[in-house]
C-alpha positions in Angstrom: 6.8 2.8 17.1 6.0 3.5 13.8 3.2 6.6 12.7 1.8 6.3 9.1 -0.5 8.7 7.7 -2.1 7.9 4.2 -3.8 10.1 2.1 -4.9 10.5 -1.6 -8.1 8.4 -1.8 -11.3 9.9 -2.8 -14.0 8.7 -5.6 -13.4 8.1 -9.1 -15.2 6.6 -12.5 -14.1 2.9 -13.8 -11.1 3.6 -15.7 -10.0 6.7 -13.2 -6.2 6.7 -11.5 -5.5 7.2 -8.2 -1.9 7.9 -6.5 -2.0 7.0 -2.7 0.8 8.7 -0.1 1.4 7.4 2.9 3.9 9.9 5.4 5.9 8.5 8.6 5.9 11.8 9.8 8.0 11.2 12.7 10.9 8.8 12.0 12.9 7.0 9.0 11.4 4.1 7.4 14.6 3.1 5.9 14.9 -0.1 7.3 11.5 -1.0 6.8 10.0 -2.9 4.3 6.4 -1.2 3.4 2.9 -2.4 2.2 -0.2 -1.5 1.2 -3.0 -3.3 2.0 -7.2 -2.8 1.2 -10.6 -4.2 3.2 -13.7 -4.1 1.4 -16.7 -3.9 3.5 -17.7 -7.4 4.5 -14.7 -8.7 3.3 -11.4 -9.9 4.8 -8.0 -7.8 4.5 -5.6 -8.7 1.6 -2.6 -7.6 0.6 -2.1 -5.5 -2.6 1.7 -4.4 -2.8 5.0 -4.7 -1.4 7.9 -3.1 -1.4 11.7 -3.5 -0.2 13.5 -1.0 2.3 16.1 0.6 -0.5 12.9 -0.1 -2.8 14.8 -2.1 -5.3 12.5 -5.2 -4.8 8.5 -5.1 -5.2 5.8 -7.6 -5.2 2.0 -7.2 -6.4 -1.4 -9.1 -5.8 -2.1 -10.6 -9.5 -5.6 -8.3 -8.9 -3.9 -5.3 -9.2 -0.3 -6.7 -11.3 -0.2 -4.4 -14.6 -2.3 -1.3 -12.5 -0.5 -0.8 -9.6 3.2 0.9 -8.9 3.9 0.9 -5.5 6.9 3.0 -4.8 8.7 4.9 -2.1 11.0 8.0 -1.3 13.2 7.9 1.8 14.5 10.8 2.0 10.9 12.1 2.6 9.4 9.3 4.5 6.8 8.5 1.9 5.5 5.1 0.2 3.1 5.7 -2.9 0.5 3.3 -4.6 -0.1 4.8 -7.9 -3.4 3.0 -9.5 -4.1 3.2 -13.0 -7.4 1.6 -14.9 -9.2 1.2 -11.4 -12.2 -1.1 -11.6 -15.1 -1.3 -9.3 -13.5 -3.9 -6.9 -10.8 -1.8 -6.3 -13.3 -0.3 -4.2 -11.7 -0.8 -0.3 -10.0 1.1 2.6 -6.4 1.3 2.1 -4.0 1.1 4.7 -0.4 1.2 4.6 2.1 -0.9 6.9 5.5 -1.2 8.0 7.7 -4.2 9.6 11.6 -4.3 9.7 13.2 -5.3 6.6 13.6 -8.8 5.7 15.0 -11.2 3.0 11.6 -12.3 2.8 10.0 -8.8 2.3 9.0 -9.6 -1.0 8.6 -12.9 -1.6 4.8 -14.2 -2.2 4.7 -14.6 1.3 5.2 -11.5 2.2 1.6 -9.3 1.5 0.4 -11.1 5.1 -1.0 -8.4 6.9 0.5 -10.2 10.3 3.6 -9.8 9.4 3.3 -6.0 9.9 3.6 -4.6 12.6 2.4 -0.7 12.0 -0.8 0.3 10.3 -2.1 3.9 9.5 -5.8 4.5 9.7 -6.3 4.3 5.9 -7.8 6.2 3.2 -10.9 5.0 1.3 -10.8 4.5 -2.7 -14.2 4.2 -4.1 -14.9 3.6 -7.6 -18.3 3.8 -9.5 -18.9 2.2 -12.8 
């Protein structure tokens, strides 16, 4: 079993940044490859970033390709989603996942939400214009 723990979303103007953290605060995620994923209300989940256990590999959404930096550390347990030049559909509930680490991790294929099988309770991003 897997805890995750995000934090870091709050409200911000068209244009604003964001970094998202998301904590495992009770193992290693070292052999997990990690995601972050967003829900809109009324809308289904998708899949907005990917990223590799040693975090040498990544893999974004084209929505969010050029914004977004997904990145992880570790030795502390963390995965990060730094967003940059947010936009008013960037307004969701993120959630961060985990599964164990495949070849496939990040390969277009890999942003399915049910290939993961640990979710935190997310962190809503809302963004006025």
């Amino acid at each position: 079993q897997v805890q995750l723990v995000e934090s870091g979303g709050g409200s911000v103007q068209a244009g604003g940044s964001l970094r998202l953290s998301c904590v495992a605060p009770d193992r290693s995620i070292r052999t997990y490859c990690m995601g972050w994923f967003r829900q809109a209300p009324g809308k289904e989940r998708e899949g907005v970033a990917v990223i590799s256990a040693a975090g040498g590999s990544t893999y974004y959404d084209d929505s969010v390709k050029g914004r977004f930096t997904i990145s992880r550390d570790n030795g502390k347990a963390m995965v990060y989603l730094q967003m940059n030049n947010l936009k008013s559909e960037d307004t969701a509930m993120y959630s961060c996942a985990a599964r164990i680490q495949v070849d496939g991790c990040t390969a277009s294929g890999g942003l399915r939400g049910s290939l993961f099988s640990y979710w935190g309770t997310g962190t809503q991003v809302t963004v006025s214009s």
